[in-house]
PDB file of N, CA, C, O and CB in Angstrom:
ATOM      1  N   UNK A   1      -4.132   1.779 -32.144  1.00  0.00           N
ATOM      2  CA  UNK A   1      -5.448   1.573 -32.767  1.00  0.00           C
ATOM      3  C   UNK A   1      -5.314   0.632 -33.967  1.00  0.00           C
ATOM      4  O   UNK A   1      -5.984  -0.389 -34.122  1.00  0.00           O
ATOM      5  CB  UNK A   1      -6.070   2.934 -33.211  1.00  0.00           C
ATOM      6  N   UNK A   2      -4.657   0.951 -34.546  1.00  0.00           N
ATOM      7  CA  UNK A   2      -4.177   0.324 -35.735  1.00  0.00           C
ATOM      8  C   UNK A   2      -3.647  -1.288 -35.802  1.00  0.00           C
ATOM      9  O   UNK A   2      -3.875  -2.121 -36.679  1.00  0.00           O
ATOM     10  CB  UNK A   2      -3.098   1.187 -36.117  1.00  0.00           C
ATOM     11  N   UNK A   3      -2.877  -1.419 -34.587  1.00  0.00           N
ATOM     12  CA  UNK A   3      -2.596  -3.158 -34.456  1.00  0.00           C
ATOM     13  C   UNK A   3      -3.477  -3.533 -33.873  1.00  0.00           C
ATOM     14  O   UNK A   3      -3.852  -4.683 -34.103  1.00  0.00           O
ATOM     15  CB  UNK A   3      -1.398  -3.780 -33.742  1.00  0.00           C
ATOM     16  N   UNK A   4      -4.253  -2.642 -32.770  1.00  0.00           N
ATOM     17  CA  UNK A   4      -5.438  -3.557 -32.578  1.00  0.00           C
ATOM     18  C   UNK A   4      -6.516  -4.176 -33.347  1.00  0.00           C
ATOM     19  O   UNK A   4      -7.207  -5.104 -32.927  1.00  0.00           O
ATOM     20  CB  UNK A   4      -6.007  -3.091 -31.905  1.00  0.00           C
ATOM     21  N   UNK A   5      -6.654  -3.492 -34.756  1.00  0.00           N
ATOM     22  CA  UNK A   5      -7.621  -3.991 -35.405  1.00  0.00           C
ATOM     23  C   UNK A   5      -6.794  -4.983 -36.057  1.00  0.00           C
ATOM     24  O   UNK A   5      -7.208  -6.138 -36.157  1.00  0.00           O
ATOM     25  CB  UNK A   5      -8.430  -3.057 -36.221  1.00  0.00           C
ATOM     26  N   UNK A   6      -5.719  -4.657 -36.486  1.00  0.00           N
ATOM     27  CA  UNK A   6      -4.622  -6.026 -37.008  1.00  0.00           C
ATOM     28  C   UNK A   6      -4.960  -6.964 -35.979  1.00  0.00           C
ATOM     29  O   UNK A   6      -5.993  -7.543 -36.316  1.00  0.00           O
ATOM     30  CB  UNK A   6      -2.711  -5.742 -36.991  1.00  0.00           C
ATOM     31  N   UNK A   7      -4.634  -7.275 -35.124  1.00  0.00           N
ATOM     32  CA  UNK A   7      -4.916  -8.491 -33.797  1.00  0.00           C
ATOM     33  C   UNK A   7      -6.459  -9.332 -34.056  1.00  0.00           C
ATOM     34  O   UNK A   7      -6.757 -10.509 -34.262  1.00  0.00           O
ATOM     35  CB  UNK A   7      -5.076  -7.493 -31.947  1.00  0.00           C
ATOM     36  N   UNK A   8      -7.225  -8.059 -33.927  1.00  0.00           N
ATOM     37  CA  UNK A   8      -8.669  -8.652 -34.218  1.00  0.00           C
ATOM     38  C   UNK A   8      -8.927  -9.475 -35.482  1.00  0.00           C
ATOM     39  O   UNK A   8      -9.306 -10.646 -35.457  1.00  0.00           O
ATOM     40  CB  UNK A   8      -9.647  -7.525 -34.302  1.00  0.00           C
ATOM     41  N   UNK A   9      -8.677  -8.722 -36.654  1.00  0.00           N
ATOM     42  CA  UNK A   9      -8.358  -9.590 -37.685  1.00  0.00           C
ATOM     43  C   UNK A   9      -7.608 -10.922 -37.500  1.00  0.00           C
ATOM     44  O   UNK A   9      -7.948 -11.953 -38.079  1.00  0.00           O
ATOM     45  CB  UNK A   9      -7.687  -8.878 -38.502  1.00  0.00           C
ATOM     46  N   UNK A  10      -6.954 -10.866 -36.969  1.00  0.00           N
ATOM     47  CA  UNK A  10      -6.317 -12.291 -37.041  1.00  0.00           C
ATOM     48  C   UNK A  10      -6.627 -12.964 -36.565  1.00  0.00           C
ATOM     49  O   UNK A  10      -6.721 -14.065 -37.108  1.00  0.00           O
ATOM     50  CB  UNK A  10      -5.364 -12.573 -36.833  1.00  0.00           C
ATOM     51  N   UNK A  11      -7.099 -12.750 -34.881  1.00  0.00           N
ATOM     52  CA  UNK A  11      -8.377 -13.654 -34.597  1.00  0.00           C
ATOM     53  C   UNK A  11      -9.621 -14.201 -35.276  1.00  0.00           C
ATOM     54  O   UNK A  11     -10.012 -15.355 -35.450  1.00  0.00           O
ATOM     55  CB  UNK A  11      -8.878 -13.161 -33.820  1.00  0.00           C
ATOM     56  N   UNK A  12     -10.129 -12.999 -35.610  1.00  0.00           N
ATOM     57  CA  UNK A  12     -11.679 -13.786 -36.758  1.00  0.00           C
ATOM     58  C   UNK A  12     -10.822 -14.613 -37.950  1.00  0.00           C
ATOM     59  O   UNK A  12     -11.425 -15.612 -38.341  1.00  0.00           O
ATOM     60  CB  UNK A  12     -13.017 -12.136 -37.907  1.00  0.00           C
ATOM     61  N   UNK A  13      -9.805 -14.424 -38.452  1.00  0.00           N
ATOM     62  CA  UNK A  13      -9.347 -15.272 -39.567  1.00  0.00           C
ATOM     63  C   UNK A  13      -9.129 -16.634 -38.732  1.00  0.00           C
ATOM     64  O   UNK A  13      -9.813 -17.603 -39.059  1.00  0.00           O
ATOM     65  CB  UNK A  13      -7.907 -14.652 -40.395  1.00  0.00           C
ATOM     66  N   UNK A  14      -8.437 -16.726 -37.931  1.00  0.00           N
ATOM     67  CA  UNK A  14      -8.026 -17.927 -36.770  1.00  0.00           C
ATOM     68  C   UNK A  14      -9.415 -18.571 -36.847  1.00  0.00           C
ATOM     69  O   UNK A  14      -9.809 -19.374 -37.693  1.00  0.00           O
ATOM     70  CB  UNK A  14      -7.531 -17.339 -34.942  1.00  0.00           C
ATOM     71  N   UNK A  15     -10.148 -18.014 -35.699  1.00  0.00           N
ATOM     72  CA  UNK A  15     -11.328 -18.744 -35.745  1.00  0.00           C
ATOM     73  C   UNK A  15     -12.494 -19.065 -36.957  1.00  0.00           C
ATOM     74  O   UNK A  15     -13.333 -19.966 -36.911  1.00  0.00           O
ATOM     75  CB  UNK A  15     -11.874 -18.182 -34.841  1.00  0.00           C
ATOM     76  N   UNK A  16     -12.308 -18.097 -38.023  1.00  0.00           N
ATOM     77  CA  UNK A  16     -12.713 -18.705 -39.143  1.00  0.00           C
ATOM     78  C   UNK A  16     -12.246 -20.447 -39.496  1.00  0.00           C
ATOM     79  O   UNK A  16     -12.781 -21.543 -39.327  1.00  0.00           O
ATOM     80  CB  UNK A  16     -12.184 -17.722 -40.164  1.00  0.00           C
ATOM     81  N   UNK A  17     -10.899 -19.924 -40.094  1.00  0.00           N
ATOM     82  CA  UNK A  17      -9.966 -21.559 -40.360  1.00  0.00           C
ATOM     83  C   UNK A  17     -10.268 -22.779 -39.368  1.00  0.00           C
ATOM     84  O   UNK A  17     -10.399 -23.949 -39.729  1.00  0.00           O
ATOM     85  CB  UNK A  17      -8.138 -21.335 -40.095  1.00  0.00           C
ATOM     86  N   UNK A  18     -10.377 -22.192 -37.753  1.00  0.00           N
ATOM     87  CA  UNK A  18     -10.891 -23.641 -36.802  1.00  0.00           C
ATOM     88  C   UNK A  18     -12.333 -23.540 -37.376  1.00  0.00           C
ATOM     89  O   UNK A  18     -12.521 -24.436 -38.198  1.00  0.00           O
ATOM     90  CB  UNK A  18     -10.832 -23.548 -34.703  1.00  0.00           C
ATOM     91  N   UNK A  19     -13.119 -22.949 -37.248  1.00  0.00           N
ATOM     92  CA  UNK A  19     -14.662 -23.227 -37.882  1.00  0.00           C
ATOM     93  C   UNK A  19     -15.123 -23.979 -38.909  1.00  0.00           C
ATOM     94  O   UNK A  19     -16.169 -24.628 -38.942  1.00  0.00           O
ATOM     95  CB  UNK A  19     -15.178 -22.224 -38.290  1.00  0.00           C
ATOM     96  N   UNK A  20     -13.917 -23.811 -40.126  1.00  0.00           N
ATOM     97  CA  UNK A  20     -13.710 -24.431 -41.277  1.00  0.00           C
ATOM     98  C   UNK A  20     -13.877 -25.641 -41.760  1.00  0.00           C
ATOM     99  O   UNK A  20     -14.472 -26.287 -42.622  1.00  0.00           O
ATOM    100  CB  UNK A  20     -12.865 -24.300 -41.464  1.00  0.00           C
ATOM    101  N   UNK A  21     -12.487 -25.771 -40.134  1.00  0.00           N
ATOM    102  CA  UNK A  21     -11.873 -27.182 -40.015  1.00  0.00           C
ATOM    103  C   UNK A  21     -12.406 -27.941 -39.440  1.00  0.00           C
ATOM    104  O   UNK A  21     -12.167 -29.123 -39.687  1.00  0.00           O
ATOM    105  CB  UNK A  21     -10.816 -27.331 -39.549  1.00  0.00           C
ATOM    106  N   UNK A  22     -13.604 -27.495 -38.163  1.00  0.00           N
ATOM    107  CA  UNK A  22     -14.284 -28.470 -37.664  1.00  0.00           C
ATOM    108  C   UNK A  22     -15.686 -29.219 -38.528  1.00  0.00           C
ATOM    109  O   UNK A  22     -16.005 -30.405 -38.612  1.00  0.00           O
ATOM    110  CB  UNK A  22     -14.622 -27.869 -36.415  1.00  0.00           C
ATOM    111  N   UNK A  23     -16.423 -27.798 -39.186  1.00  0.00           N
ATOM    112  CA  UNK A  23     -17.082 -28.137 -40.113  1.00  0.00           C
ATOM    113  C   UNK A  23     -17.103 -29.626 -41.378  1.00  0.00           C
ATOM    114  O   UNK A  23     -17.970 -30.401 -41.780  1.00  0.00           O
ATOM    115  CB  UNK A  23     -16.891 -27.051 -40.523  1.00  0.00           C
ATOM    116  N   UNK A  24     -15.096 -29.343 -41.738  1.00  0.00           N
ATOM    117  CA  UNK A  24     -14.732 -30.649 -42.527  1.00  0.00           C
ATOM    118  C   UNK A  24     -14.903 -32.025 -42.317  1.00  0.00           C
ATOM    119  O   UNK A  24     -15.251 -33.035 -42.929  1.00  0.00           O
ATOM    120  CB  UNK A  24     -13.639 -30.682 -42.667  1.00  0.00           C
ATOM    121  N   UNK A  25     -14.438 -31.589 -40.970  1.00  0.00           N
ATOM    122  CA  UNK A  25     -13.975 -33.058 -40.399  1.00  0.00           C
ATOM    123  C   UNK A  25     -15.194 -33.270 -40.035  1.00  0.00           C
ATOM    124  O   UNK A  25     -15.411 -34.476 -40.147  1.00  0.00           O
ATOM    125  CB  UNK A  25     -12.812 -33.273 -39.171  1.00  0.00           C
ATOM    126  N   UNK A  26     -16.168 -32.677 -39.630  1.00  0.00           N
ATOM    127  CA  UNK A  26     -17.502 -32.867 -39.243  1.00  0.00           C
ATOM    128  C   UNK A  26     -18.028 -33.541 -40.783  1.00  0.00           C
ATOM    129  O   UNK A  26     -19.044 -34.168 -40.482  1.00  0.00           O
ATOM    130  CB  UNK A  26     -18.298 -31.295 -38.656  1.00  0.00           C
ATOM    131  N   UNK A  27     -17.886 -33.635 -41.708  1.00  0.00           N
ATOM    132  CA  UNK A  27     -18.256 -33.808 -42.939  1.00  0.00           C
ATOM    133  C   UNK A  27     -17.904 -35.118 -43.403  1.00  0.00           C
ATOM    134  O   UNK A  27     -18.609 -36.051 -43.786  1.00  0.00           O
ATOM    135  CB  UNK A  27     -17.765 -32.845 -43.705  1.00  0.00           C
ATOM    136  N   UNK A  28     -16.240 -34.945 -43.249  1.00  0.00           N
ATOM    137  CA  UNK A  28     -15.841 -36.402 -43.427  1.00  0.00           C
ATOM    138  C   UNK A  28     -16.320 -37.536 -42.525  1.00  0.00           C
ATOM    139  O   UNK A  28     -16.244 -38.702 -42.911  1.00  0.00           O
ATOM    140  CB  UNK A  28     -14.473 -36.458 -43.344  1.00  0.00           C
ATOM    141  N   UNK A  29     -16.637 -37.326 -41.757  1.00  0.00           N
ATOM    142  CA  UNK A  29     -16.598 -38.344 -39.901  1.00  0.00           C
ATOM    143  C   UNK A  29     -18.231 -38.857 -40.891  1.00  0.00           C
ATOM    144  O   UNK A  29     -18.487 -39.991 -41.296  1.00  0.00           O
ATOM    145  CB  UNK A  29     -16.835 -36.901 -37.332  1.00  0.00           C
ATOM    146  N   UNK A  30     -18.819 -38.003 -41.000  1.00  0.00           N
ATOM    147  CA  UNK A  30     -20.569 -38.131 -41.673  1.00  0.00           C
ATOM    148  C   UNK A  30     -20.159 -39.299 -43.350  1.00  0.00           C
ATOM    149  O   UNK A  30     -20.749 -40.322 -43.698  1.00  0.00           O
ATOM    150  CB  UNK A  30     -21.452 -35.702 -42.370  1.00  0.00           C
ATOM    151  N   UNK A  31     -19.375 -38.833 -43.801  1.00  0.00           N
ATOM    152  CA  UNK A  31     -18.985 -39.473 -45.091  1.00  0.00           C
ATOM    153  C   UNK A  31     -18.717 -41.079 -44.628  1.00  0.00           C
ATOM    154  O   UNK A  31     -19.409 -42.055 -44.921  1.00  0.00           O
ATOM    155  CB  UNK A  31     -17.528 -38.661 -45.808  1.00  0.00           C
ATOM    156  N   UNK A  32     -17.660 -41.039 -43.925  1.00  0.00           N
ATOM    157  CA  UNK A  32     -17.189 -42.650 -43.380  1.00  0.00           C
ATOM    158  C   UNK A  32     -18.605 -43.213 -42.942  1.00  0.00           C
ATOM    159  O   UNK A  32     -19.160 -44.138 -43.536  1.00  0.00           O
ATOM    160  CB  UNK A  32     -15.922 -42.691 -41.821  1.00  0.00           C
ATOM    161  N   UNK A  33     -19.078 -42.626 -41.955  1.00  0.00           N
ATOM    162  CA  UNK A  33     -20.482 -43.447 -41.339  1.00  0.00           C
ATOM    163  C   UNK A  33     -21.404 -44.080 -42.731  1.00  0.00           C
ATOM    164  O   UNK A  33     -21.715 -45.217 -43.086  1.00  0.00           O
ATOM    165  CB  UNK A  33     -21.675 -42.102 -40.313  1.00  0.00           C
ATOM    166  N   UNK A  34     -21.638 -42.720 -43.273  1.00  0.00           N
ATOM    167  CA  UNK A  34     -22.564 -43.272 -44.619  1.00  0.00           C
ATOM    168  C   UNK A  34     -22.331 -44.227 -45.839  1.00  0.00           C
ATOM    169  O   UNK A  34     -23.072 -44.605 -46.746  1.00  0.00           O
ATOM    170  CB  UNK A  34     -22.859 -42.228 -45.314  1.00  0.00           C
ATOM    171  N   UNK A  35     -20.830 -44.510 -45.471  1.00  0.00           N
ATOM    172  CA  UNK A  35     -20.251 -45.578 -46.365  1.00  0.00           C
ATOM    173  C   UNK A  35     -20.120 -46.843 -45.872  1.00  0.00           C
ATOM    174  O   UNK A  35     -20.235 -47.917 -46.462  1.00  0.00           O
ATOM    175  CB  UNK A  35     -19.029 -45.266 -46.793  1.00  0.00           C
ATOM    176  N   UNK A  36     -19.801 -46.544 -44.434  1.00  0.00           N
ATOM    177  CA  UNK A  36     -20.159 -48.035 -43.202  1.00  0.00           C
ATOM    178  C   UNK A  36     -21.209 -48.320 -43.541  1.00  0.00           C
ATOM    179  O   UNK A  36     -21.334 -49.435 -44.048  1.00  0.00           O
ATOM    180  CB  UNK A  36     -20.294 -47.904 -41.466  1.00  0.00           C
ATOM    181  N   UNK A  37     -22.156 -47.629 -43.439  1.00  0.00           N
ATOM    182  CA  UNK A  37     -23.726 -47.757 -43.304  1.00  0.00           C
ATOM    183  C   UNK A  37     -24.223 -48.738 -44.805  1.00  0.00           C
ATOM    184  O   UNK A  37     -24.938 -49.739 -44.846  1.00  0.00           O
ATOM    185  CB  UNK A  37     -24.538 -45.886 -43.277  1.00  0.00           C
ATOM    186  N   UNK A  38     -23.550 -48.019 -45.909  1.00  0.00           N
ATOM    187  CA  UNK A  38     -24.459 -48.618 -47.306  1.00  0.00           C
ATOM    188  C   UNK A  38     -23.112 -50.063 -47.541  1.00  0.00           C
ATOM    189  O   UNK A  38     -23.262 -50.920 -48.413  1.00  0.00           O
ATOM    190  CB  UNK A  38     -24.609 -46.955 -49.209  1.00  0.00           C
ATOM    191  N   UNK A  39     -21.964 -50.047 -46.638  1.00  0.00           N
ATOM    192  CA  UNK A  39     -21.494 -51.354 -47.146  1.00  0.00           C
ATOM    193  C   UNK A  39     -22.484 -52.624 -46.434  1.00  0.00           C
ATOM    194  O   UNK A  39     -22.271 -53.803 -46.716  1.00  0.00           O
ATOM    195  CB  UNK A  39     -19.774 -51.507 -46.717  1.00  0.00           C
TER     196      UNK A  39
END
C-alpha cells in the first residue's frame, strides 16, 4: 500500500516536471516568434 502511493507520487511529480517543461518551452518558442516579429 505504501509504495504504491510512493509510485503514484512519483508519477504526478514526473508528469508535473514534463507539464512544466512543455509549458516553458511553449513560452520560449512564443518569445523568439515575438522578437522575429518586432525585428
Amino acid at each position: 500500500m505504501l509504495t504504491n502511493r510512493l509510485t503514484s507520487v512519483n508519477y504526478v511529480k514526473k508528469r508535473l516536471i514534463q507539464n512544466i517543461q512543455r509549458i516553458l518551452s511553449k513560452e520560449v518558442l512564443y518569445g523568439e516568434m515575438q522578437w522575429f516579429a518586432n525585428k
